[in-house]
Structure formats: C-alpha cells, structure tokens
N, C-alpha and C positions, 0 to 999 in steps of 0.2 A: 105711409110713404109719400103720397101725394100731397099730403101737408106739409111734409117738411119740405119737399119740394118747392111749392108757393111760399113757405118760409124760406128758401134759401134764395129764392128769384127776388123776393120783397127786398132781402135785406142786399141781395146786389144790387138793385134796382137805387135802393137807401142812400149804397153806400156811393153809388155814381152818379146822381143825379147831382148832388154838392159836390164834388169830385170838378164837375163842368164848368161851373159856377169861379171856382178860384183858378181852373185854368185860362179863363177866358179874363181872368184881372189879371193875369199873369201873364199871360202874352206881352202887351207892352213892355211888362218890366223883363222878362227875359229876351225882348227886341233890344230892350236897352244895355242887359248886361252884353249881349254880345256884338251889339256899337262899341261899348267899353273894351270889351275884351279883344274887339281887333284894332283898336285907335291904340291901346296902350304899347304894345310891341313897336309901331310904327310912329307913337309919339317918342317911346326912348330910342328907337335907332334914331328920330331927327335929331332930338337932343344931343345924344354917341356923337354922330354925324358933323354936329354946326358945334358941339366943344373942342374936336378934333382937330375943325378943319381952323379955327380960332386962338391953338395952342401957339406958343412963340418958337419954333421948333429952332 
C-alpha cells in the first residue's frame, strides 16, 4: 500500500509539475484572449453605433 501510495503521489507530482509549465505560456495568451473578448462586443457596438448614426434616415 505504501508503494502504491508513492506511486500515486509520483505520478501527481508527474502530472503537475508540466501542468505549470504550459500554464504559465498561457497566461499571456489567455491575457490576450480576453483583451479580445472584451474589445470585440465593444468594437461592434462602435461600429452598430457610427453605421447608424451614418445612415441617410
């Protein structure tokens, strides 16, 4: 039992140590998806916005 135990800790230990690694490259990029993700709703209301207000009514 103690073994498997040290076996189960290793392979936690395995599996999160590179776990770390691609979250900390991914930071920036999910800084950036969600730059994107809030510029986009607020880039098409400007666009809604300045087509509207542009229309020949």
């Amino acid at each position: 039992m103690k073994d498997r135990s040290n076996r189960s800790n290793g392979n936690h230990n395995a599996k999160h140590r590179p776990a770390q690694k691609p979250s900390d490259r991914r930071r920036p990029h999910r800084l950036l998806l969600a730059v994107i993700d809030a510029a986009v709703p607020a880039a098409t209301t400007a666009l809604v916005v300045w087509t509207l207000s542009h229309l020949p009514w």
